[in-house]
C-alpha positions in Angstrom: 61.1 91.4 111.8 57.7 90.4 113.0 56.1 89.5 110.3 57.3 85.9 109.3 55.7 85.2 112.9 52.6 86.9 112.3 52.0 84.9 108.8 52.6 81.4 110.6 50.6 82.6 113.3 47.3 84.1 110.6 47.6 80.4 108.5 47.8 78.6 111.7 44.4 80.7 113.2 43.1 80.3 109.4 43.5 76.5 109.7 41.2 76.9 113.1 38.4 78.9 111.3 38.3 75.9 108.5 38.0 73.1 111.4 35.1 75.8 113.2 33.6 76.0 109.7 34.0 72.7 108.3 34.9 74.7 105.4 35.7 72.1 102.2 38.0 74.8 100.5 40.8 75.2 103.8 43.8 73.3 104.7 42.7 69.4 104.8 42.5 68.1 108.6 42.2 65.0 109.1 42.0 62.7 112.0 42.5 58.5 112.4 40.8 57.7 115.1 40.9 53.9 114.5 42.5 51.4 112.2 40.2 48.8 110.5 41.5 45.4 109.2 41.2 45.6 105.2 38.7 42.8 104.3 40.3 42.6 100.6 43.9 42.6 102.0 44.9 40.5 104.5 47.4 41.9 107.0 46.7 45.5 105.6 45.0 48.2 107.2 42.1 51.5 106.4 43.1 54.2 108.3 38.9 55.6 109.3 38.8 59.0 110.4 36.9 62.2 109.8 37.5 65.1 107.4 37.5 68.0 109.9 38.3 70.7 107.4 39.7 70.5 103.6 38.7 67.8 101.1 40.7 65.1 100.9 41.8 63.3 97.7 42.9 60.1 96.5 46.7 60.5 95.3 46.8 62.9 97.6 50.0 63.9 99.4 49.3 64.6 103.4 51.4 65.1 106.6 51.0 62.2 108.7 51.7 63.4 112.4 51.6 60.5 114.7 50.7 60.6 118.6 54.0 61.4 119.6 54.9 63.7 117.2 55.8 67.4 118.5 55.6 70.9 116.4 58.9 72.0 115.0 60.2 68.7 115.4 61.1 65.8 112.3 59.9 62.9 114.9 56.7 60.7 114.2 56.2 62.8 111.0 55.6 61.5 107.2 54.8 62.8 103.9 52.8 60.5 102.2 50.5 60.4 99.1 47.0 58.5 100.0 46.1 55.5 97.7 42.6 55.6 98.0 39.5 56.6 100.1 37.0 54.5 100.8 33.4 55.2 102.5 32.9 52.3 105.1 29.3 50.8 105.9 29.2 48.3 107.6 30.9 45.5 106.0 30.7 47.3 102.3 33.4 49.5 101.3 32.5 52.0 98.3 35.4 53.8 96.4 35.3 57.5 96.6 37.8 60.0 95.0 37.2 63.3 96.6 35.8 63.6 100.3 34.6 67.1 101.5 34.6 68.1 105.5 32.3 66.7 107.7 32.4 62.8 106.8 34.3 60.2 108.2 36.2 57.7 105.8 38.6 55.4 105.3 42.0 56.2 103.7 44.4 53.3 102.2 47.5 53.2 102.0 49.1 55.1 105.0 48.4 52.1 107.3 52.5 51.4 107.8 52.9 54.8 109.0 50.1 54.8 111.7 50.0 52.9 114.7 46.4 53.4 116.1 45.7 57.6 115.5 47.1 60.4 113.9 46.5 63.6 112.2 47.1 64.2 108.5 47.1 67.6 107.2 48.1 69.3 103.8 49.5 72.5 105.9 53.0 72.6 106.8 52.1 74.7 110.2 49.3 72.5 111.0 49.6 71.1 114.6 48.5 67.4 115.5 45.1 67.0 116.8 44.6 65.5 120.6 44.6 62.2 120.6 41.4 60.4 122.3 41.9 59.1 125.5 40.4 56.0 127.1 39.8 55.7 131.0 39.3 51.9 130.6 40.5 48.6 132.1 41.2 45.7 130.6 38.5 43.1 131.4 40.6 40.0 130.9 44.2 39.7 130.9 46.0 36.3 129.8 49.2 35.1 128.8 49.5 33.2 125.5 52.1 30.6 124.3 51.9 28.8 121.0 52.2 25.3 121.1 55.3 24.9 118.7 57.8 27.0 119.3 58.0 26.7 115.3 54.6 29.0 115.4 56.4 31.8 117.7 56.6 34.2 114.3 52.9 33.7 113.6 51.7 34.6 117.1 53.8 37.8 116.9 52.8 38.7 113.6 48.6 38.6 115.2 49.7 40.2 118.1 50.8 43.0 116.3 47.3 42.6 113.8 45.3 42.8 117.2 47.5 46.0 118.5 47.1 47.8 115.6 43.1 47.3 115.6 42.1 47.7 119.0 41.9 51.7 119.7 42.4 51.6 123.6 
């Protein structure tokens, strides 16, 4: 009667080894720990992240598990396939279509399911990663009105850009 916890518990631990490792061939683990603007698509998003165990894939299907998300639970959860992965430097993008652990990346297409992090993973057991915390202060806080009231939905729609890009 134990053992159906004992197997989640062994996968889970195995999932542990492959981050310790950074072993290519375990579960893929992978955390966004910022979203950059797309400079081909306007209005889009790269999640950029690093492969902490696993390879990821593009056309790959992953577990996106947001911030808020909680084990066990359906909330702040997706299954989504990747549309590509990109390897970010500077202001060059290069295609890629398999990434091994150890480098950071840029996946594309899983930017309307991620706010600022998450974790992706191809195991069902996998837990979310911790999410980075900041202990900083705003330097400059303003309020902003557009000039026509007509422009109201265009300053929204940046707001929302600038939230989505600024980590903190």
């Amino acid at each position: 009667y134990r053992s159906c916890s004992f197997i989640i518990f062994w996968t889970f631990v195995q999932a542990l080894y492959a981050i310790r490792n950074c072993d290519p061939s375990g579960p893929l683990m992978f955390y966004v720990s910022k979203m950059v603007a797309s400079p081909s698509n306007k209005g889009r998003f790269i999640a950029f992240g690093r492969v902490f165990a696993g390879t990821v894939c593009a056309g790959q299907k992953v577990r996106i598990m947001g911030p808020n998300h909680v084990f066990g639970k359906k909330d702040d959860l997706y299954l989504k396939s990747v549309q590509s992965i990109v390897l970010m430097i500077g202001r060059n993008v290069e295609p890629m279509e398999t990434v091994p652990a150890g480098n950071t990346v840029g996946l594309v297409g899983i930017d309307q399911y991620i706010l600022k992090s998450a974790t992706l993973s191809t195991s069902e057991i996998a837990h979310p990663l911790v999410s980075m915390k900041f202990s900083v202060t705003p330097v400059v806080r303003i309020i902003v009105e557009p000039k026509n009231p007509q422009d109201l939905p265009k300053l929204i729609e940046g707001l929302k850009l600038l939230t989505n890009s600024d980590p903190m």
